[in-house]
C-alpha positions as CSV (number, residue, x, y, z in Angstrom):
1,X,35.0,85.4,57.2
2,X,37.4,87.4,59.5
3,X,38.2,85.4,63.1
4,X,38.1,87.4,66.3
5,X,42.7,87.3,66.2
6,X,41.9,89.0,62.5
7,X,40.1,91.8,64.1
8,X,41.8,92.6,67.3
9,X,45.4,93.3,66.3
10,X,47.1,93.6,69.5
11,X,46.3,95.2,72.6
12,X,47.4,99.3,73.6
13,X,49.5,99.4,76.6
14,X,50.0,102.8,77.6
15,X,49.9,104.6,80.9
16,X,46.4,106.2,79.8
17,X,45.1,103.3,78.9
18,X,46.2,101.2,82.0
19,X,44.4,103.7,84.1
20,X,41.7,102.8,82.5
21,X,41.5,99.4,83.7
22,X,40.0,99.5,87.2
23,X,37.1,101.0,85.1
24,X,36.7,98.1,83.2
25,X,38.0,99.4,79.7
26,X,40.2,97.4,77.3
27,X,42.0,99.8,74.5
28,X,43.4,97.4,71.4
29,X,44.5,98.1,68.0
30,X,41.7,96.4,65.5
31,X,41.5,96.2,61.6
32,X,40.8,99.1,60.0
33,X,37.5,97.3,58.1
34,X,36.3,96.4,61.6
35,X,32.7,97.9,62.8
36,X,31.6,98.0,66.1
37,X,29.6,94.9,66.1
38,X,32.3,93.1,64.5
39,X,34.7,94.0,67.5
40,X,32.4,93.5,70.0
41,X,31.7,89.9,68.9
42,X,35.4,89.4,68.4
43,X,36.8,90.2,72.4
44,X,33.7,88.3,73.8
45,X,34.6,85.5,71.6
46,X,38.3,85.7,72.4
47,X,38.4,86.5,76.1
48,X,35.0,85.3,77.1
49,X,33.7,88.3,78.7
50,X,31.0,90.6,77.9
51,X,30.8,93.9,76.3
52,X,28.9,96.9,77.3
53,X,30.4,99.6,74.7
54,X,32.8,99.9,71.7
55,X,34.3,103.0,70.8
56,X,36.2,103.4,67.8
57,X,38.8,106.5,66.4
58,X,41.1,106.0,62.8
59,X,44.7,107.0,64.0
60,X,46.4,109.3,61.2
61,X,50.1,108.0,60.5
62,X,52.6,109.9,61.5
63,X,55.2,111.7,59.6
64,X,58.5,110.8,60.1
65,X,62.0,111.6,58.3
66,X,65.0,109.8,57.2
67,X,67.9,112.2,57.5
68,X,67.5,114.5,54.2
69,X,65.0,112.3,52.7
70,X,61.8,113.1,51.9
71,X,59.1,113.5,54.6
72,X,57.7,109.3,55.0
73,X,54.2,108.5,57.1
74,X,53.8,106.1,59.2
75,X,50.4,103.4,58.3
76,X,47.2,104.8,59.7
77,X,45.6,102.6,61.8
78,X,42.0,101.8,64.1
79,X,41.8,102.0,67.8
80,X,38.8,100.5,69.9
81,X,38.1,101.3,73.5
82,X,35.6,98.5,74.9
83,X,33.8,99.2,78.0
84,X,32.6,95.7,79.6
85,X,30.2,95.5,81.4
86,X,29.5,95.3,85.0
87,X,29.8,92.1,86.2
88,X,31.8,90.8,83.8
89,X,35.1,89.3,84.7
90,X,38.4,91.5,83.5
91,X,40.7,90.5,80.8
92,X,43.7,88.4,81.9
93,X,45.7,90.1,79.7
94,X,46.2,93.4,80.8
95,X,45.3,92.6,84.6
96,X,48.8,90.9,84.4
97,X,50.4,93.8,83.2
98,X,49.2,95.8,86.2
């Protein structure tokens, strides 16, 4: 069985998604196999808060070249935007980063 650090990956810090904060939503990089349930469990577990809504969306790879070498991709990967809920307490995390 997968532990909530197998799941999330690593957390997306971007402009967009640090605007996204005051809102109360979290954007992180999860494994690919990962449902919804599965990632929801996993942040509550791992930062003890609770979770309203889990989005998901499968990032394509990009292409990328090597000088004349044939056209490489970059891995695909999953993204999850949680929403918590209400009156629970924001991730340390990224409110650091702010």
């Amino acid at each position: 069985m997968k532990t909530a650090y197998d799941i999330i990956k690593r957390p997306i810090i971007s402009e967009q998604s640090m605007a996204e904060i005051d809102s109360k939503k979290y954007v992180f990089e999860v494994a690919k196999d990962a449902n919804k349930i599965q990632i929801a469990k996993a942040v509550e577990e791992a930062f003890g808060v609770k979770v309203a809504k889990v989005n998901t969306l499968n990032m394509q790879g990009k292409l990328k070249r090597q000088g004349a070498q044939p056209a490489g991709r970059r891995p695909s990967w999953k993204k999850a935007m949680v929403t918590l809920t209400p009156d629970s307490k924001g991730i340390d995390l990224f409110e650091n980063m702010v």
